[in-house]
C-alpha positions, 0 to 999 in steps of 0.5 A: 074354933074361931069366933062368928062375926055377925053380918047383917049383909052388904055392904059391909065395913071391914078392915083390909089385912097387913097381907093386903087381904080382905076377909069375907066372914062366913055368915055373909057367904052363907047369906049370899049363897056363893059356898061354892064360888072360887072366883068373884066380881067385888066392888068395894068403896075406900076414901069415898071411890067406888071400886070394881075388883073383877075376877078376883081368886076367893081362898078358903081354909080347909075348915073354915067357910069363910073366904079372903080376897088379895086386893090386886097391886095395880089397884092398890095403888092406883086408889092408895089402899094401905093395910089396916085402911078400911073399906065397905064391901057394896057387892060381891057377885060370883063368876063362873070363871075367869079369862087368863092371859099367857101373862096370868093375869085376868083379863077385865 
């Protein structure tokens, strides 16, 4: 098994994934209560920016309760996010679901 990484909640540093991924660790999805979530608005500070990331996919492994979200290209760009950059997690509040476009891409 994979070892615990302690939270003491938000907001919380981390370290954005060489896949542009950002990992939310078990004990701060047991301690916000959103188990169940499959979608969330996140808001994230890097380099000094507030950053709202809406609607955002929160993928799971089987075992595992932990959860990982893609930080979208056009925001990676937009704010120059790089992997390995780190970021604070200020708020993760799940939504129930989230609007589509015939494009796939969600609706802010």
């Amino acid at each position: 098994m994979g070892r615990e990484i302690n939270v003491g909640g938000l907001p919380y540093r981390t370290r954005v994934y060489i896949n542009n991924q950002v990992l939310l660790p078990s004990g701060l999805i047991r301690l916000l209560g959103i188990e169940d979530a499959l979608y969330a608005d996140i808001i994230i500070k890097h380099g000094g920016k507030v950053i709202e990331i809406r609607g955002v996919r929160l993928l799971r492994n089987r075992r595992a309760m932990s959860r990982q979200f893609t930080i979208p290209r056009e925001v990676r760009d937009r704010y120059g996010i790089r992997p390995l950059d780190e970021i604070e997690i200020v708020n993760v509040k799940p939504v129930s679901f989230v609007n589509i476009n015939e494009y796939g891409e969600t609706l802010s």
